[in-house]
C-alpha positions, 0 to 999 in steps of 0.5 A, a space after each residue: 144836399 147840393 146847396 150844401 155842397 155849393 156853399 160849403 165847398 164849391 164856392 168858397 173854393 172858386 173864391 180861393 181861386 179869385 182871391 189868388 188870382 189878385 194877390 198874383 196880381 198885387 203881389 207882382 205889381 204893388 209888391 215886386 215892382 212898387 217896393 223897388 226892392 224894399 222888400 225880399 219879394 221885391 228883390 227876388 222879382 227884380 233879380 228875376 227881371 235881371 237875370 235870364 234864368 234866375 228863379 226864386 229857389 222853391 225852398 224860399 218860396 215854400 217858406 214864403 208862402 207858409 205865413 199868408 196861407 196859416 193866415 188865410 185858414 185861421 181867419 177864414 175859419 174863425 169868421 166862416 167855420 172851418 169847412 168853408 176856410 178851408 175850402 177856400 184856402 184850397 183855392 188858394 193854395 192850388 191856384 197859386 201852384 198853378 200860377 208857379 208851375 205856369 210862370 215857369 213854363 212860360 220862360 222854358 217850353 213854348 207856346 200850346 194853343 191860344 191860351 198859352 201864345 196870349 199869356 206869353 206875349 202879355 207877359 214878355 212883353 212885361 218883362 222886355 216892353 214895359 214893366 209898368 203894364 201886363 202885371 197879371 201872369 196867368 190872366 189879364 183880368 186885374 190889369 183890365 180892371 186897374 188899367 194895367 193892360 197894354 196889348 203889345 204889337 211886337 215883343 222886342 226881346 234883347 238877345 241875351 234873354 231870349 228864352 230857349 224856345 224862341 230861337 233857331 239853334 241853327 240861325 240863332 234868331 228868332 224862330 219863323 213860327 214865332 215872328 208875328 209875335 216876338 222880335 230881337 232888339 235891334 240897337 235903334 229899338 234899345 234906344 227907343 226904349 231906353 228914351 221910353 224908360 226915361 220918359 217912364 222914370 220921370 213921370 213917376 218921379 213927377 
């Protein structure tokens, strides 16, 4: 009974999870950042990138997801029978609910915890040091495993997209409790970086 339950739910399942995992990763990465807005997904990421608060409306994202996950349950069930596609494509689906609900939160509310305070800095640090590293979202695992990872120093946020929780209402800058991790961009470091982003887009070109 149990080696049934582990092969027809358990496992398929976790391998949901997993599969989810690098779609996050290869959809944020080779989808959002490769295409250069070739594609719908590509530019909504990069309007996300652009704008502070700009969210693809969960209405789009709904219709979006409906096709890849159809897919993933009549192949899967074609090929493995329906109790273990449809395990996994439960895997799938709930995991890619929580890499949304997480995403959201990482810009909105604070960090709780060390799990919480590691994905924030890898992300932001993403989305402000360099938006060629630190792909995955809710785990670094694939940027490990295709070299991606870059462990930030001090995340150097532009004032105009720092997000709510990082600033003082008071004093407008960066909460005491946060510096070790995050800074506000001077206008040294923005030309810092704007050399960084030339010698990135040569490279590429190259």
């Amino acid at each position: 009974m149990i080696e049934i339950i582990l092969t027809e739910l358990a496992i398929p399942t976790l391998l949901g999870c997993l599969g989810w995992s690098f779609s996050e990763y290869a959809m944020h990465h080779w989808n959002g950042h490769l295409m250069r807005g070739r594609t719908t997904f590509s530019r909504e990421h990069l309007r996300h990138h652009a704008e502070k608060d700009y969210f693809t409306p969960n209405r789009q994202k709904v219709t979006m997801a409906i096709a890849p996950v159809l897919v993933i349950a009549l192949v899967g069930t074609l090929l493995f029978g329906v109790g273990q596609a449809m395990a996994f494509t439960l895997g799938f689906t709930a995991t890619y609910i929580i890499y949304e609900v997480t995403h959201y939160r990482m810009h909105t509310v604070p960090p709780r915890g060390p799990y919480g305070r590691m994905i924030r800095r890898l992300h932001f640090a993403h989305h402000f040091n360099s938006a060629r590293m630190n792909h995955g979202v809710t785990s670094p695992l694939w940027d490990y495993v295709f070299r991606t990872w870059e462990e930030p120093a001090i995340v150097r946020v532009p004032r105009r997209f720092a997000m709510d929780w990082l600033l003082d209402p008071e004093t407008n800058e960066v909460r005491e409790k946060y510096r070790a991790d995050y800074a506000l961009r001077t206008k040294r470091a923005r030309a810092t970086d704007e050399d960084k982003s030339t010698e990135n887009l040569m490279a590429t070109a190259a």
